[in-house]
NUMI-284246 format. One record per residue: residue in one letter; z, y negated, x negated of N, C-alpha, C, CB in turn. Coordinates in pm, whole numbers, padded with zeros to 5 digits, always signed. Glycine has a CB too. Layout:
residues N
AZYXZYXZYXZYX...
END
This chain:
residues 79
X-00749-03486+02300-00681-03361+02267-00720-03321+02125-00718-03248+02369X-00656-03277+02056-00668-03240+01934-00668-03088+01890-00576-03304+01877X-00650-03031+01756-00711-02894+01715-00651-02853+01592-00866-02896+01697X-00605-02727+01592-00512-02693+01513-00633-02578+01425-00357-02633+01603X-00721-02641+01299-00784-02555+01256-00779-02499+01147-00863-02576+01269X-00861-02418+01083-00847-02380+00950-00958-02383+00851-00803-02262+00952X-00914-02396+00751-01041-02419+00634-01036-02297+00556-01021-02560+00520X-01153-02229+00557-01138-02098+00434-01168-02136+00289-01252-01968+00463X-01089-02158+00216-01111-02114+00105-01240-02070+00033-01044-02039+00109X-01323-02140-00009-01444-02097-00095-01387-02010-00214-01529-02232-00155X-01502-01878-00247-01454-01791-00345-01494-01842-00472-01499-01656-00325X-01563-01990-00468-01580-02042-00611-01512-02149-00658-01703-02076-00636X-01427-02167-00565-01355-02247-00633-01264-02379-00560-01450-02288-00722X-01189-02449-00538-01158-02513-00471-01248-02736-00457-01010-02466-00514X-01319-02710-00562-01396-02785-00523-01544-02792-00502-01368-02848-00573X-01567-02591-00388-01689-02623-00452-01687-02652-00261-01805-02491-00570X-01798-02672-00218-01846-02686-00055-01907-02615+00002-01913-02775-00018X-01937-02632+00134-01837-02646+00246-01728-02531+00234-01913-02639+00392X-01609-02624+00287-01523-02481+00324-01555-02460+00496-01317-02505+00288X-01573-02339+00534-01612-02324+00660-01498-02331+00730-01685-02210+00685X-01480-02390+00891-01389-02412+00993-01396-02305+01064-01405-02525+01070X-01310-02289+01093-01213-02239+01220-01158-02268+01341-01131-02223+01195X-01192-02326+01496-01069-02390+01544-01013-02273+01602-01083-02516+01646X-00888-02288+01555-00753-02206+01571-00717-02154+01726-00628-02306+01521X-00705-02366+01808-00665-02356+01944-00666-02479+01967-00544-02290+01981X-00703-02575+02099-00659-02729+02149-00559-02733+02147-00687-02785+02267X-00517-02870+02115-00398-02928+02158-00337-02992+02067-00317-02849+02206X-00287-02887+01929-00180-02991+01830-00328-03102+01816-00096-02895+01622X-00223-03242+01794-00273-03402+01759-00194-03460+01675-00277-03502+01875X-00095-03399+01648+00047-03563+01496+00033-03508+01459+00220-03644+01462X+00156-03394+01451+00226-03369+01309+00174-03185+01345+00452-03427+01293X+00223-03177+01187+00237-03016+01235+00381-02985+01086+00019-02890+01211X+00404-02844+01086+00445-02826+00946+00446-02656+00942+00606-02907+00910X+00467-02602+00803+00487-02511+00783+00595-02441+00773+00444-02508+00729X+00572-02308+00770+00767-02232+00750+00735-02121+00682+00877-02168+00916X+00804-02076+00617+00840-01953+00562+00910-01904+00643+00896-01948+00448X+00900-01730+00684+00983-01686+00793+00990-01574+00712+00935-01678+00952X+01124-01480+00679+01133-01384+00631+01096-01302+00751+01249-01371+00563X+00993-01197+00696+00966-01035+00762+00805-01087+00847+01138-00964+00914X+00769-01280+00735+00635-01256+00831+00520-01269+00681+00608-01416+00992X+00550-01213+00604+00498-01254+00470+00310-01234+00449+00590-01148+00356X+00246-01216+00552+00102-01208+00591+00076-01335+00694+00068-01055+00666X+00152-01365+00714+00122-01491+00803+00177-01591+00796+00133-01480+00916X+00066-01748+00832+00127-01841+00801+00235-01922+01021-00030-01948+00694X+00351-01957+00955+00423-01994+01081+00399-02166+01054+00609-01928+01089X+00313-02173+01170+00283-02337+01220+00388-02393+01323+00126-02352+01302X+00464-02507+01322+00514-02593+01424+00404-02723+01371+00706-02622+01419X+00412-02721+01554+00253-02813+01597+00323-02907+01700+00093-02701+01690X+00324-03036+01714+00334-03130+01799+00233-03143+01879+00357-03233+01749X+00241-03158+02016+00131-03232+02073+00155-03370+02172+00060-03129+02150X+00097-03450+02080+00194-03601+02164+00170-03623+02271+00178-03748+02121X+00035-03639+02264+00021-03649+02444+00033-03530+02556-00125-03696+02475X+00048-03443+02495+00070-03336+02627+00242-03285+02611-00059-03169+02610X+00321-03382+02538+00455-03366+02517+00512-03260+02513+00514-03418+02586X+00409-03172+02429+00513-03052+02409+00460-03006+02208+00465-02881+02571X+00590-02912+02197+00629-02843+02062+00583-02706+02080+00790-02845+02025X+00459-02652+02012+00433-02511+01994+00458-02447+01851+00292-02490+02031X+00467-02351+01806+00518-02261+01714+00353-02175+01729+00692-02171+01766X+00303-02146+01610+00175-02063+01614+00212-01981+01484+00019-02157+01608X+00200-01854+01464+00163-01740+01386+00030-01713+01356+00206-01637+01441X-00033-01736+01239-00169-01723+01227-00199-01619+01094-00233-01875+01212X-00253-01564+01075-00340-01486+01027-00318-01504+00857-00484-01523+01092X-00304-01537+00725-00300-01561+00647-00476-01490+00564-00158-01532+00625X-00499-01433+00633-00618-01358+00542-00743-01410+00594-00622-01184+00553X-00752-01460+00703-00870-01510+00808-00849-01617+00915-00915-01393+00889X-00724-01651+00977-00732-01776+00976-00679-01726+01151-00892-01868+00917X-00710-01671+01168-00709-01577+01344-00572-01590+01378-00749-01377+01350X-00582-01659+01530-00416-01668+01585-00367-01577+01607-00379-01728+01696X-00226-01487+01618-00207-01364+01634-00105-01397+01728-00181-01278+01516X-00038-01540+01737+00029-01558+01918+00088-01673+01869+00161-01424+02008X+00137-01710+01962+00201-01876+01957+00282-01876+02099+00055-02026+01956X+00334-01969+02085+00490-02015+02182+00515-02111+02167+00622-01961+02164X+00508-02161+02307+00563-02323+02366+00739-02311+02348+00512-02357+02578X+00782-02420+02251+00927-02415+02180+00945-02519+02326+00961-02486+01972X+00903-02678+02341+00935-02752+02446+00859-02831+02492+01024-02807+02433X+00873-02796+02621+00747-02898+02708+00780-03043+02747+00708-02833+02860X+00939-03061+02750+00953-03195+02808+00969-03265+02660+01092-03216+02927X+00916-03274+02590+00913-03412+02514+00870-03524+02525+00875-03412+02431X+01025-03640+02517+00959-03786+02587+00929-03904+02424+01125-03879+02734
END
């Protein structure tokens, strides 16, 4: 099973270390992608695959801290 997490941003810089983790939630494992959604401009909109548990979730997360604020199973029967 896999993990849909997040990396914060260091305030010095993008190569400095560690960026600290987050896990988000189990499950996404392939792919994922991003969206722009007009009227959600504080948050980032995740579509998350999960191959082996054959389903498509949609997650709304947090843009300032990384924190899920809800998510939704789009489809469970994926073959």
């Amino acid at each position: 099973m896999g993990e849909l997490v997040w990396y914060q941003h260091p305030v010095d810089g993008l190569l400095t270390t560690p960026w600290p983790e987050t896990i988000i939630t189990k499950g996404p494992d392939v792919m994922f992608d991003l969206a722009n959604i007009k009227g959600h401009d504080n948050s980032l909109i995740v579509f998350a695959s999960e191959f082996f548990n054959h389903k498509l979730t949609v997650y709304e997360i947090n843009k300032g801290d990384g924190k899920l604020l809800r998510s939704r199973i789009i489809d469970a029967t994926i073959d």
